[in-house]
TITITOR-761667 format. One record per atom (N, C-alpha, C, O): residue in three letters; x, y negated, z negated. Coordinates in steps of 0.02 Angstrom, whole numbers, plus 50000, padded with zeros to 5 digits. Each point is the difference from the previous one (the first is absolute). Last residue first. Layout:
BEGIN
alaXYZ...
***
This chain:
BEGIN
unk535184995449876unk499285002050029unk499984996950055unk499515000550036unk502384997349812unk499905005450026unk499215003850040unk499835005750017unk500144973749800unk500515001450042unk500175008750030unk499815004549962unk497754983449953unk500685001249964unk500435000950058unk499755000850056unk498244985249996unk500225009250014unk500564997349947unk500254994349995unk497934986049963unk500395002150045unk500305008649977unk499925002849946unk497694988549977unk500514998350015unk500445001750053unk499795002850051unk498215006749896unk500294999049925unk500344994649997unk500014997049946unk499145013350247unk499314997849971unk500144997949937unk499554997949964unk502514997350209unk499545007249988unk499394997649962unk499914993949998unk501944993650200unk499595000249936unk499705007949985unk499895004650040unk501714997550139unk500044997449971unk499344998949935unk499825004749965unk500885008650244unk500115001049938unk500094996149951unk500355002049954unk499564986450267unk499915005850001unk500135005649923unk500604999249991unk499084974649981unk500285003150057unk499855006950002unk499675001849952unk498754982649924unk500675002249984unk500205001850089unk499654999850051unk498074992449758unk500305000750068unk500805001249984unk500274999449945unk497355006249927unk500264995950002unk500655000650069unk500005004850038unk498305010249878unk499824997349948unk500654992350017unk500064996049953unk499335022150188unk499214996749993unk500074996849956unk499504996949983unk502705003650142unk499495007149989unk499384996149985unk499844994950030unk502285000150155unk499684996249946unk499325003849977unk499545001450038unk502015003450165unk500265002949946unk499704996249921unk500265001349945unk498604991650263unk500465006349998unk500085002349949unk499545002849969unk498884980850016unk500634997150054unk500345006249957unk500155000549940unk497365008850025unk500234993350020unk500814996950028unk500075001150061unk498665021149871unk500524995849942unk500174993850021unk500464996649977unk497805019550182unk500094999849912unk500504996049948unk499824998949942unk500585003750300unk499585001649994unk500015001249916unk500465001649962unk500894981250189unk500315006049961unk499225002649973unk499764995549966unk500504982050088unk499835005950068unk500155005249992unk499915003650049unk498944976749815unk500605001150012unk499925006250052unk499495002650021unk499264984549737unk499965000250086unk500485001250021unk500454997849964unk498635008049775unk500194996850054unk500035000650072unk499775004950029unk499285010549804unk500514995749985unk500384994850022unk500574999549976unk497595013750119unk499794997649926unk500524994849970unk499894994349980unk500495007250261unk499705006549955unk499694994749955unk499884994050005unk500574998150259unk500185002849930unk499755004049965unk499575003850022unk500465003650195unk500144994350009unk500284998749921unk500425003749975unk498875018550156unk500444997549910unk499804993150007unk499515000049962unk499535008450230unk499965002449939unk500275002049937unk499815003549953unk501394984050272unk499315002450020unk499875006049906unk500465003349977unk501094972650029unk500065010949997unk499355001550007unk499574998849957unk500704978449995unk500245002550061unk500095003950017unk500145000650060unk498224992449743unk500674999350021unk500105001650063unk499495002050029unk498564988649735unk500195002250081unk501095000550015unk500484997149975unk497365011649826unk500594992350018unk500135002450076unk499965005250033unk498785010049845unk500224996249921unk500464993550042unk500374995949973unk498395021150164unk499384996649929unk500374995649972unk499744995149974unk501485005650238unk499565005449955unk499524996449950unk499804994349988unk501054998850301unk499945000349935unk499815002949947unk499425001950007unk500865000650245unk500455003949926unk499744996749943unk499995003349948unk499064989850260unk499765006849998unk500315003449944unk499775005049973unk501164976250135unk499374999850004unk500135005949985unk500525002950017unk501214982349899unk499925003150021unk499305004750021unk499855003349950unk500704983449874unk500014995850071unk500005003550068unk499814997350052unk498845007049706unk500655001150051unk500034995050048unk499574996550026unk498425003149760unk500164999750075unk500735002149998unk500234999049944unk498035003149829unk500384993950047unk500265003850066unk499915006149997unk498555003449836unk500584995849962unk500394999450020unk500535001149971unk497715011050129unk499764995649961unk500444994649944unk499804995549963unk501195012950271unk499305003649980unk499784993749929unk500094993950000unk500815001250260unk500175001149930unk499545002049960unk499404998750007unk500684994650253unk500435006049970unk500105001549927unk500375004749983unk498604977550122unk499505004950025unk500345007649985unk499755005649999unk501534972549972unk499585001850078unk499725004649997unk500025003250053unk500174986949717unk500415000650032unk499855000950083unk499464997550015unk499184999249770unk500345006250039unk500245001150050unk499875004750037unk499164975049849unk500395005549931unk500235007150031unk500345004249970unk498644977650182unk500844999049981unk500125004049959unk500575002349999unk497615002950167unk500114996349946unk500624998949986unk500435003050033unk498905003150209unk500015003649943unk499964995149950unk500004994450026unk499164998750191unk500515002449969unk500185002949932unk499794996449954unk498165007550259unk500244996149954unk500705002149967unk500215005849998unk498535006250155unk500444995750035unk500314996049936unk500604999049995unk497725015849972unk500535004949998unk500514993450056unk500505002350026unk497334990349897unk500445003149928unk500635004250016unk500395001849956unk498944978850238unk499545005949960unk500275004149947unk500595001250010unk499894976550181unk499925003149926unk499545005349967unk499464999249970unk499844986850216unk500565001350030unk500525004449942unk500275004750030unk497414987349959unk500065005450041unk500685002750027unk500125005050033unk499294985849707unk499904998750054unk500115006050051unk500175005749985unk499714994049787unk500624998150016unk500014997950084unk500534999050030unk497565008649833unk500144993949968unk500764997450031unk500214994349990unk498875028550042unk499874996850053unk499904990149990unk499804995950041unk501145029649865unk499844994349966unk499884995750065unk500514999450034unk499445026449984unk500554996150026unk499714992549970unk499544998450038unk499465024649999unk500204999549934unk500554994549987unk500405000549953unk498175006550259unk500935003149985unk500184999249918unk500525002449977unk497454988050108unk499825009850006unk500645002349980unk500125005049967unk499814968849934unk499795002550080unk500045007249973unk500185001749943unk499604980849863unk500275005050039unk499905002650051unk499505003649996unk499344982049844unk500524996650034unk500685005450036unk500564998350018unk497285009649846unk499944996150061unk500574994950024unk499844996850050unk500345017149789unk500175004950057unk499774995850050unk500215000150058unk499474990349723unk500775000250020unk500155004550065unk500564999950026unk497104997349890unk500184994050005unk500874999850018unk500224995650037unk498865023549894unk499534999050081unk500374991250008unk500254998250053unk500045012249734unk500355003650034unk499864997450080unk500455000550043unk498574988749766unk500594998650019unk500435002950046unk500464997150028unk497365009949943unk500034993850019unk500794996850024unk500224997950054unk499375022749804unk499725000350073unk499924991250046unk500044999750062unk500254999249691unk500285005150033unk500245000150061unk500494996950022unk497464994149891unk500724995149997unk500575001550026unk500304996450040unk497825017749936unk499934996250056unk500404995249998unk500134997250053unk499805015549750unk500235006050056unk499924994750072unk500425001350043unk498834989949772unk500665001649984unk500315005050059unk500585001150017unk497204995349957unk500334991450019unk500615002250014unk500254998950055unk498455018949835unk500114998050104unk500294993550012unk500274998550053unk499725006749722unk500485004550038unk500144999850071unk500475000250039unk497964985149796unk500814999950013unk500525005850059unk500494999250036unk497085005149917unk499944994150071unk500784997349987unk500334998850050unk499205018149798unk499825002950075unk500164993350027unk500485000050038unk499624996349739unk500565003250025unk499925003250075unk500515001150034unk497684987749872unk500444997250037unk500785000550000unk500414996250025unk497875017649874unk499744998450081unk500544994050032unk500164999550059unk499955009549716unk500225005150047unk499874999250089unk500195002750052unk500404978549738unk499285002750043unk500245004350039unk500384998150044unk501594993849775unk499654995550068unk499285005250006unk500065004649959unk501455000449883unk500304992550012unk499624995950062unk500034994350024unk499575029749880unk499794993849973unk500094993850011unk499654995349982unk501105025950119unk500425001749917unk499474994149954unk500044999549938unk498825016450279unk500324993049977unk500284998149916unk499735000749945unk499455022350262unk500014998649911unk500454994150015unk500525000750032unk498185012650182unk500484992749976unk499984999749924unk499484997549979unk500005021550221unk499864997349945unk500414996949952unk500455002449965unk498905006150325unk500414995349957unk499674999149927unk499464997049999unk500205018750252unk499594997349942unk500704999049919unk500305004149965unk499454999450338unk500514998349966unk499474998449907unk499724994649993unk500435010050312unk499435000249934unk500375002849933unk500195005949995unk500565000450227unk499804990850023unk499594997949922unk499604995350001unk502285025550112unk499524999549947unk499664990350000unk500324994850005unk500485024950211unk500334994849935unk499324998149963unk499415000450016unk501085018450190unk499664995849953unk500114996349942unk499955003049946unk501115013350234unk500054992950016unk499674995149938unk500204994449984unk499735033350032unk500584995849983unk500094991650003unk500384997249960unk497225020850023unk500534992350035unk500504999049965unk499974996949947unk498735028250075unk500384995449964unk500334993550036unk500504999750037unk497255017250063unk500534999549984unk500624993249945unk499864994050004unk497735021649997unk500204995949995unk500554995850010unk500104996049955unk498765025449985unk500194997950074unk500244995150040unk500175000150059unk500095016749696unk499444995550033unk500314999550074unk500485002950025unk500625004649777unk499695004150026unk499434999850049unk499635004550018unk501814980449827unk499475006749970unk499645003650041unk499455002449984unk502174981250110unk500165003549951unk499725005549950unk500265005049976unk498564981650194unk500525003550031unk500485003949964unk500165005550021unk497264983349912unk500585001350000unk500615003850027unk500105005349970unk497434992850005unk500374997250065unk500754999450001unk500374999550049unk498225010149771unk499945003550034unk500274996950090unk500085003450051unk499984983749722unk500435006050014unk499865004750054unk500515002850018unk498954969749994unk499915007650000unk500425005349982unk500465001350039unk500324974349918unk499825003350068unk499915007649971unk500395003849972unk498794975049894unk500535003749997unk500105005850065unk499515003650010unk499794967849923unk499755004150030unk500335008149992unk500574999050022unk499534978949814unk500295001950074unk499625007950001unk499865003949955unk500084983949836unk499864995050054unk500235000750074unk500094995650042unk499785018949778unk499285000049999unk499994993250050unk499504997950030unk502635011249874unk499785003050042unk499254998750025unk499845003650048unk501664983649776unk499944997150061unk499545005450070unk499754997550052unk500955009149712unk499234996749984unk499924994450081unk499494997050015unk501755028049989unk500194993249983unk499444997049983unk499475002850016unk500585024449982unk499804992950040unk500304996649972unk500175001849944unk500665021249986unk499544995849989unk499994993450053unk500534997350017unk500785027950008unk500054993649976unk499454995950016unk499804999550058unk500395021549964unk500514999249937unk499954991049981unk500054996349950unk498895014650236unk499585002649960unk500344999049922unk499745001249945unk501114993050274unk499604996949992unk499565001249940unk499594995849981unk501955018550099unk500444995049946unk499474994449993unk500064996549950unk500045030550111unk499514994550013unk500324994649956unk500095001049939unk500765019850005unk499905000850088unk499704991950033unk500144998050057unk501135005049697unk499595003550051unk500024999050037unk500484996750020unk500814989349854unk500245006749990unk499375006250036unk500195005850011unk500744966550043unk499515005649972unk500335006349999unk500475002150033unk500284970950057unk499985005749958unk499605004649982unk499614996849964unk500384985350248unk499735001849938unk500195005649948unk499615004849998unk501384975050182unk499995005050002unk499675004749919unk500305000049946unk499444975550208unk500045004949949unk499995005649990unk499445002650002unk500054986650188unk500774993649990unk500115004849916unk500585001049984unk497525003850189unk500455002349978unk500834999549974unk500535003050008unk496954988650074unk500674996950029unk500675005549984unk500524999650032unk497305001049859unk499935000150081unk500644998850044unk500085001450059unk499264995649681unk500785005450025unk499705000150072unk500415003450030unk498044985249817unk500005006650017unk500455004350012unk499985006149994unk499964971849950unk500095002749943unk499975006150024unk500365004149972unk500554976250155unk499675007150028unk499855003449927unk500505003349985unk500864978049926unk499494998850056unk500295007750012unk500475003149974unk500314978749815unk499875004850033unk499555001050072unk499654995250018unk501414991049746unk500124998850066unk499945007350028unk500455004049987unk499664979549784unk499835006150021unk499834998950072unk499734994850019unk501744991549793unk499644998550060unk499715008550046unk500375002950039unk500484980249713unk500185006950049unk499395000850031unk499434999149979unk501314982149880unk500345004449957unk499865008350063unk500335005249999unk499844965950062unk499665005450004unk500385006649947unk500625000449995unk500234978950061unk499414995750006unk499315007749982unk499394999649989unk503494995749948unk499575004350031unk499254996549992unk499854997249948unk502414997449950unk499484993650046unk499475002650054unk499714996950044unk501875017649802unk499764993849965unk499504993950051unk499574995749988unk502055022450075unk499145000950008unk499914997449955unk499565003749978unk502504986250160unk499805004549948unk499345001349994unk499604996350029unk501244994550160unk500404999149976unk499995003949924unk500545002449984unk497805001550177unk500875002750045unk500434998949944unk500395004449984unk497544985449990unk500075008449971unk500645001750006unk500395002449959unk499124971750045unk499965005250027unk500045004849962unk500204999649942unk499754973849974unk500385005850042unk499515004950031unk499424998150005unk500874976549835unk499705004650028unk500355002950054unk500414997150036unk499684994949675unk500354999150068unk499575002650060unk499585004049979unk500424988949734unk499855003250063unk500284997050064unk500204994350014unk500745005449714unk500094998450061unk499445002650080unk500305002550048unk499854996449663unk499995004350040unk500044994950063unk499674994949996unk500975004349734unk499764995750048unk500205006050059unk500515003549999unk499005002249722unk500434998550066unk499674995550039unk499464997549986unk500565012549757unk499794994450039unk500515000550060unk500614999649998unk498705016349765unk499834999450075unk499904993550008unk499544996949974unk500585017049781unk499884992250055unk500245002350066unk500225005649992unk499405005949735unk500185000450061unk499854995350035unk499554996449976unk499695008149801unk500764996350000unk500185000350063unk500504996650007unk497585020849970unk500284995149937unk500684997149978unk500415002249959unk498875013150264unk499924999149947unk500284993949960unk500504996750011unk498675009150252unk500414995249961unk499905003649907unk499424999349982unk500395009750306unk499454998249917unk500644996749961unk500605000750013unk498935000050287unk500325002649932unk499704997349940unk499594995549993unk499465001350247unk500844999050010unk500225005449916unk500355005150006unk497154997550152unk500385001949923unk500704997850000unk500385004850007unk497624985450189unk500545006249974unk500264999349905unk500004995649957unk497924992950096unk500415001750064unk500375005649961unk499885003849952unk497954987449965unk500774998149971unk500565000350058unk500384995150002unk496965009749994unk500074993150030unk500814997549958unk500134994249984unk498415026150004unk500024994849937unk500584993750023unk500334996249964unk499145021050195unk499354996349975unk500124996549950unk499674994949992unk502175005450192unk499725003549957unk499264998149977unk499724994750016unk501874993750129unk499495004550029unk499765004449956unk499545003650022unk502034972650000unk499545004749972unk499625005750014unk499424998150004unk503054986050092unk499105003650034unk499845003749923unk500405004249979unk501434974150010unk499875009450000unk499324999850023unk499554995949991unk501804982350135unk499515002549907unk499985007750008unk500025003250053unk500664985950138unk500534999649958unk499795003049929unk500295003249956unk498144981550189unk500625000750011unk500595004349961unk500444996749971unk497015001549960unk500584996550017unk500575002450028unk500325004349970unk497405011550001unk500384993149965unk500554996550036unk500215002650051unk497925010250080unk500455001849960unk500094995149978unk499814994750026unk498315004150121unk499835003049920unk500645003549947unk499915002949947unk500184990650298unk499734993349979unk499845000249873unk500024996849947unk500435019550238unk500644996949989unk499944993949956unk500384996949963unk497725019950033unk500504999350047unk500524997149979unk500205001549944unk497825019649980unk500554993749968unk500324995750096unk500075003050053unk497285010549933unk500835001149988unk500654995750009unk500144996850051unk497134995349845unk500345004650066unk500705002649977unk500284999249946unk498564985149896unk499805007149985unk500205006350065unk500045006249995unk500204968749958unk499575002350033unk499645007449992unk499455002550015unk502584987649930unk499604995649957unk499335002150018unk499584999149956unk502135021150077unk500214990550018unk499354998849962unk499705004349967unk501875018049955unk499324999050044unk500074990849994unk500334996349963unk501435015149969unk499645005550030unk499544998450025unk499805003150049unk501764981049833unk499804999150074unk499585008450023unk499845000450059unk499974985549705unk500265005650039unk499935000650068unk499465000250029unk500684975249835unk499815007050021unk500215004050006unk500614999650007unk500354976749938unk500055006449955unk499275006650019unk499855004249957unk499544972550107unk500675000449978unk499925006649978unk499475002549981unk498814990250194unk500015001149923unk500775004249989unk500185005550022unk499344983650184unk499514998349959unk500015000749923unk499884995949956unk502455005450191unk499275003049994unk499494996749954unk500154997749945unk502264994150076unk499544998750064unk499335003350007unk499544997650034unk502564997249768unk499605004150021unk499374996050039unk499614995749979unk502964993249977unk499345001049981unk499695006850035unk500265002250051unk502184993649810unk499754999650089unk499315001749999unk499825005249971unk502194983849878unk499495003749992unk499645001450078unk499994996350049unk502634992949875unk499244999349994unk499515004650027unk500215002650052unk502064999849948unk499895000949951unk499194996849977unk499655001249950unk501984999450248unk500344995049960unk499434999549915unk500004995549958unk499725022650258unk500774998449954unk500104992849947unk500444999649957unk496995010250047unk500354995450064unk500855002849954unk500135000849940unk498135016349979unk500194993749979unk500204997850075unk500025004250045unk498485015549795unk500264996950070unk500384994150008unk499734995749965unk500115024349849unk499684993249988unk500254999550070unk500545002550014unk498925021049847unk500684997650037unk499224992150022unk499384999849999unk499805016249871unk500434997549954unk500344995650049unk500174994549977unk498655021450104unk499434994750015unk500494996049954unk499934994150018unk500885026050009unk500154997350063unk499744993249994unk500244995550034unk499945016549735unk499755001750055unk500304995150051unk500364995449979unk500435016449756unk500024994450061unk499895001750071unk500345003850034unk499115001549670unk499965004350088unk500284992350037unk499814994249987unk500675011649745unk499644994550047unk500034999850073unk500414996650031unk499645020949722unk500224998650057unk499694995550034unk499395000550004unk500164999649734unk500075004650054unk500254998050064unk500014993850004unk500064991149810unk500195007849989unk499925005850060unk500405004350017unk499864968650001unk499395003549982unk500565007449976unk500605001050013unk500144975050010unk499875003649939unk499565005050002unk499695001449949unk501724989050238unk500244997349950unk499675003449924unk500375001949954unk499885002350323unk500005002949957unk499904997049910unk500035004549959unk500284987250306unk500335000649948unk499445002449968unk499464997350012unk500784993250236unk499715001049969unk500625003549935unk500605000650012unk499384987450248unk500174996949933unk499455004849950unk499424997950006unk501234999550276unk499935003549954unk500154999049918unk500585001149983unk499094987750302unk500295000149926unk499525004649951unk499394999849995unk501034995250290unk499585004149955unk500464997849939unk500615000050008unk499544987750244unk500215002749936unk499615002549961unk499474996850001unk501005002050281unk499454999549945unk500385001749925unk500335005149991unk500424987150297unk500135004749932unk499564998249947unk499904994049994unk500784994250205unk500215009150036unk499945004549926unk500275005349984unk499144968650031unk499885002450064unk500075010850036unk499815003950044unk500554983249748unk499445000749999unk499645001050060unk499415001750011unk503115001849912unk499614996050014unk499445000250022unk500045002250057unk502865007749889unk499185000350021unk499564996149984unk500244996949952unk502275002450111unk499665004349936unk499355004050028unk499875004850037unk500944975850084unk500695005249977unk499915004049960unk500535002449979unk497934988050224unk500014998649914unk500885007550004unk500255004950028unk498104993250171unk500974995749988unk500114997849976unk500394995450011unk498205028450058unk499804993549968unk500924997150011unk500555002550011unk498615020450071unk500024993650031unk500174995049996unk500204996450046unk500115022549820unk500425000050037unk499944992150065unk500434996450025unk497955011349801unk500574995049988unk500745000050022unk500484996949977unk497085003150114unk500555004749990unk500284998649955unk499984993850000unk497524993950039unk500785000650031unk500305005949932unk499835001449943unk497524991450072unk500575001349965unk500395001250056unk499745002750048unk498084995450017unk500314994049983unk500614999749980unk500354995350019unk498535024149985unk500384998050084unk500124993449977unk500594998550013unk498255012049821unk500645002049991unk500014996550051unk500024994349976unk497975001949918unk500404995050031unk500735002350040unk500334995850032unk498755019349776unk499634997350035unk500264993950026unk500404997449961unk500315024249917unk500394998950054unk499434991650074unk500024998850060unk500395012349643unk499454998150055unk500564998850065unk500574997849993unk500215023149853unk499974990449986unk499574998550052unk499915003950047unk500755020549820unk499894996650050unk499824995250010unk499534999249962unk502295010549907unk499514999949971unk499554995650068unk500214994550017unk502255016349961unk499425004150013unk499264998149976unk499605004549985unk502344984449955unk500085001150100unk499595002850009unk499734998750053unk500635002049701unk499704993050023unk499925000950078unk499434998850020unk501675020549882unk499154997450000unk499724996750013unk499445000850023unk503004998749980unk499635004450057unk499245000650005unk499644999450050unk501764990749782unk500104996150063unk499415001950047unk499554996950028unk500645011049745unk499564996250019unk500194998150060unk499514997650029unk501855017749932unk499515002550002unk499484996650017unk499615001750045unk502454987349919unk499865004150066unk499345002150014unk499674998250049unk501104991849735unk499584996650043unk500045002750053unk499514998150032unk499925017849784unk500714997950020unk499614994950071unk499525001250036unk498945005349738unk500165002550079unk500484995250017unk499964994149984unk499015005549797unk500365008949983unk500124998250095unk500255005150024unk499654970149889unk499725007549994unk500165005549994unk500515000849966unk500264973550042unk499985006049963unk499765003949983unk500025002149942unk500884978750217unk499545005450009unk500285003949947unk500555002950004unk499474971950122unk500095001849934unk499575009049994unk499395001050005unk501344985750204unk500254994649946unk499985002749923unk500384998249955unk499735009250333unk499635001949901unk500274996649960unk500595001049986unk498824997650298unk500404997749980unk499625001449902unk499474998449974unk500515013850274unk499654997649953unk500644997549941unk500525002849985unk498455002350309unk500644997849957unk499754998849916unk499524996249991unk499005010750198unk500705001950032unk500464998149946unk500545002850003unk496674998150011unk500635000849952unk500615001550027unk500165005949992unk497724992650192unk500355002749953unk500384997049962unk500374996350034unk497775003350188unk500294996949940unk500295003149957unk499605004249982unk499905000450306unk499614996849920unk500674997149950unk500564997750011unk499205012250266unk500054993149974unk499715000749939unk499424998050002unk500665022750165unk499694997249983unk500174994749937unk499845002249945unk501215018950177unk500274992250013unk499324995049990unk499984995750044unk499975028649885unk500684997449971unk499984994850027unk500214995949959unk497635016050067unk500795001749942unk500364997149995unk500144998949941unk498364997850239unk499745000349945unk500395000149923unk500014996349951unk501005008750239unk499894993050032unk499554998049927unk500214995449965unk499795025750097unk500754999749965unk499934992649986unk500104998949940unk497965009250173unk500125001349947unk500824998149951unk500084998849940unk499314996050297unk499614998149938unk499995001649935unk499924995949956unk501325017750205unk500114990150002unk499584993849947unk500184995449964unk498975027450092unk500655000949946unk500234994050000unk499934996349952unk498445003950215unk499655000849925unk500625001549969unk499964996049953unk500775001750259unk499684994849963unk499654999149935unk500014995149962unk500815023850163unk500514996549972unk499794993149967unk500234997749948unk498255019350138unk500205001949938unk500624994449975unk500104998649941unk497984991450210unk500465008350016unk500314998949919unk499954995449959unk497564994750114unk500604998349992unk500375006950019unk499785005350021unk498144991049933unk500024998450067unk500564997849994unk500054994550025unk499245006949738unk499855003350052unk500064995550062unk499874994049998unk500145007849718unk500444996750054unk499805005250049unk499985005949984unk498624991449784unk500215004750054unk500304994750034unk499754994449996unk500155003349724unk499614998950076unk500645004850062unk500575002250000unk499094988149686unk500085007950033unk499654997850094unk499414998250005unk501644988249772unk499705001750039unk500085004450052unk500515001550031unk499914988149688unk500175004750068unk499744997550040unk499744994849982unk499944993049824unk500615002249981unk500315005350066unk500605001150008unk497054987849965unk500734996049994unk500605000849984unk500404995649985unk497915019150166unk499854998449908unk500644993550015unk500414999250046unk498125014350152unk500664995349993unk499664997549929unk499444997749986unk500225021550231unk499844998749936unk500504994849987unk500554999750027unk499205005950198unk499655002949980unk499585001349925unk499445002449988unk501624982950244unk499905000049929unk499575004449980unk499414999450018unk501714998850220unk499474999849969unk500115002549916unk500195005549979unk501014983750268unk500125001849926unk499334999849982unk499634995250012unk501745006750250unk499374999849969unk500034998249918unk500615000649993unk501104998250237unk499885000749954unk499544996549959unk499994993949990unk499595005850271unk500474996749944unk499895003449944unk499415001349989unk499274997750215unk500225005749981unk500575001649956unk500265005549992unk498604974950072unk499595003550004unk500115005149981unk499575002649966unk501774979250073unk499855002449935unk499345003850009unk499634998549953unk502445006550193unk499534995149996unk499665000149963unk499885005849983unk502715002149987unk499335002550020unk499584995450012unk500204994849973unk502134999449990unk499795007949977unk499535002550039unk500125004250043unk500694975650092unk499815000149934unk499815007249981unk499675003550039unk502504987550108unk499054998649984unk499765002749948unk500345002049952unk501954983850155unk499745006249949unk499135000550008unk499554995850001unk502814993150168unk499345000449957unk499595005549969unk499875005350029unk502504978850047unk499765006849991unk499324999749965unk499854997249948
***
C-alpha cells in the first residue's frame, strides 16, 4: 500500500518566526489545516521527552514543610533536559532499580546551624550526581551560567543548558526556585531520583507552561459566535494583535453586513499563529522541532504497521493462502466462542464466568453444572446436597 506525500514541498506547511526571547516564542503555522496545527500543538504539551524528580528519598527534614509538601515541590523544579534522547525509560531499562542509564541523582544537604535569621533554600542548593555518587562534569564553557542568554550573547540553545538533570536557572539573581527557609537548628537532606517521561504521565515533565493558539482573527469564517449587547458586535469587540496580519473582508462586501458578497461555507482556516511560553528545561525553539519529531515518529509508526496490511485490513504477513479471518483462533479463547474469561464447549454458550452445556446458563459464578444458577441441581451457592439439602448455614432442621 502506498502513501503519498501531504503536500509537495512547495506548498508544504510554512513556519514563520515572529518574536523569540528564551523563555517564549511567538510564529505563524500556515498552509496547513486546522487538524494538524492542533496536532502540533497538543504534541507540544504533553508527549514531548524531558526530565523530572519522580522519586524522593528524606533522610532528614525539620522544617515547618511536611515531606509530601516538599515531595511535590521538588517534581516541580525544571531540570536540564540536555542529551535527553540518549536517556532510556525506565520502563525500558534492564537495571532492577535504576541506573545511569534511566536516571539522574540530585542530593540535597543543607542545615541551619547558627545564623538567626532564616536560611532560604534555592534549586541552585540541589548537587548533580552519577547513581553511584560521583560527580557529573559540566560541559559548558563556563560552569554554572545562566542559560537565559549563551556565551555569545544570541538566543540560548541546548548546547547552553547545564547538565543532564541539573536545575535550569533562569532567574536574574541566578538562584532558581525557592524549595524552603530553614530556621535556626533546622536541616534538610534528601536524595532525589530523576527520571524521564511525558506530560500524559504527569505535568511535571511538561516541556511548556501554555501554548496560545489562534487563527481568522477577523471571524471571516464565522467559527465565533460574538456576544454583544448592541447592534454592531464588531464595534464591541477589539482587534486581535494577529488582525494586522490578514487581510479583513470588506464590510461593505460583506454578505452578512449587508453586502454582496456571498458567504463560503467550504473555507477552512490554513493560517494558524502559535505562542510558545517554555517551563526552561529546554529552548522554546526546540520544543517546536521536539514536537514535530514527535509527531513524525508517530505518524511513522502508524504508516509503518498499515503497510503490512492489504485494503481488506487483512495482515498480509500470513500469507496468500491464510488471512486474519482464515486463521485459527488462539487457544485462550477457545473456538472463537469464548468471551474474555474463557470458552464453552459448546459454540456460542459460553458465559463471562465459565463455560457449560446449557445454551446461556452454562456455568455460573458458583460453579459449573446444568441447573441454571446453583450449579448440580439441588446443590446451592454455598455448598452441595441433594434436593433440599445443604443450606447457606448448614443442614434443614427436620420437618423442612
Amino acid at each position: 500500500m502506498d502513501y503519498d506525500a501531504y503536500q509537495d514541498e512547495s506548498s508544504g506547511p510554512q513556519i514563520t518566526i515572529r518574536s523569540y526571547t528564551p523563555a517564549s516564542i511567538d510564529f505563524i503555522l500556515q498552509s496547513t489545516t486546522l487538524a494538524l496545527a492542533n496536532s502540533i500543538r497538543r504534541t507540544m504539551l504533553a508527549e514531548i521527552p524531558t526530565l523530572a524528580i519522580d522519586l524522593v528519598e528524606i533522610e532528614a527534614n525539620t522544617s515547618v514543610l511536611a515531606d509530601e509538601f516538599l515531595a511535590h515541590r521538588m517534581g516541580l523544579i525544571p531540570l536540564s533536559t540536555r542529551d535527553v534522547e540518549e536517556m532510556l525509560y525506565t520502563r525500558d531499562c534492564d537495571c532492577d532499580e535504576f541506573c545511569d542509564q534511566c536516571a539522574v541523582i540530585l542530593r540535597l544537604d543543607v542545615a541551619n546551624r547558627n545564623l538567626d535569621h532564616n536560611l532560604k533554600v534555592f534549586a541552585r542548593d540541589l548537587v548533580v550526581s552519577r547513581v553511584d555518587g560521583t560527580a557529573v562534569h559540566d560541559p559548558r564553557p563556563n560552569p554554572g551560567q545562566n542559560p537565559m542568554t549563551s556565551t555569545s550573547g544570541a538566543p540560548p540553545t541546548l548546547e547552553d543548558l547545564p547538565p543532564r538533570g541539573a536545575p535550569v536557572i533562569m532567574d536574574a539573581s541566578n538562584q532558581g526556585a525557592l524549595i524552603c527557609q530553614l530556621r535556626k537548628g533546622q536541616e534538610l537532606k534528601l536524595r532525589c531520583i530523576v527520571k524521564k517521561g511525558i506530560a500524559k504521565e504527569h505535568a511535571k515533565w511538561a516541556p511548556t507552561a501554555a501554548i496560545g493558539f489562534e487563527y481568522d482573527p477577523h471571524n471571516k469564517l464565522r467559527h465565533t459566535q460574538l456576544w454583544h449587547e448592541g447592534d454592531d458586535a464588531r464595534a464591541e469587540w477589539p482587534e486581535s494583535k494577529n488582525a494586522p496580519w490578514e487581510d479583513p473582508l470588506p464590510r461593505e462586501d460583506d454578505v452578512l453586513g449587508g453586502g454582496s458578497v456571498p458567504f463560503d461555507y467550504d473555507a477552512e482556516p490554513n493560517k494558524f499563529y502559535i505562542n510558545l511560553e517554555g517551563t526552561g528545561v529546554m529552548p522554546p525553539d526546540a520544543v517546536l522541532h521536539s514536537g514535530i519529531r514527535t509527531l513524525q515518529l508517530k505518524l511513522g509508526s502508524i504508516i509503518q504497521n498499515l503497510a503490512v496490511l492489504t485494503d481488506s485490513g487483512h495482515d498480509m504477513t500470513a500469507g496468500p493462502a491464510a488471512t486474519a479471518l482464515d486463521s485459527p483462533p488462539p487457544d485462550d479463547m477457545g473456538r472463537g466462542d469464548g468471551t474474555a474469561y474463557g470458552g464453552g464447549r459448546t459454540p456460542g454458550y459460553g458465559t463471562a464466568y465459565g463455560g457449560g452445556a446449557t445454551p446461556g446458563y452454562g456455568g455460573t459464578v458458583y460453579g459449573g453444572g446444568a441447573t441454571p444458577g446453583y450449579g448440580q441441581g439441588g446443590t446451592s451457592a454455598y455448598g452441595g446436597g441433594g434436593v433440599g439439602g445443604a443450606t447457606p448455614y448448614g443442614q434443614r432442621p427436620a420437618g423442612y
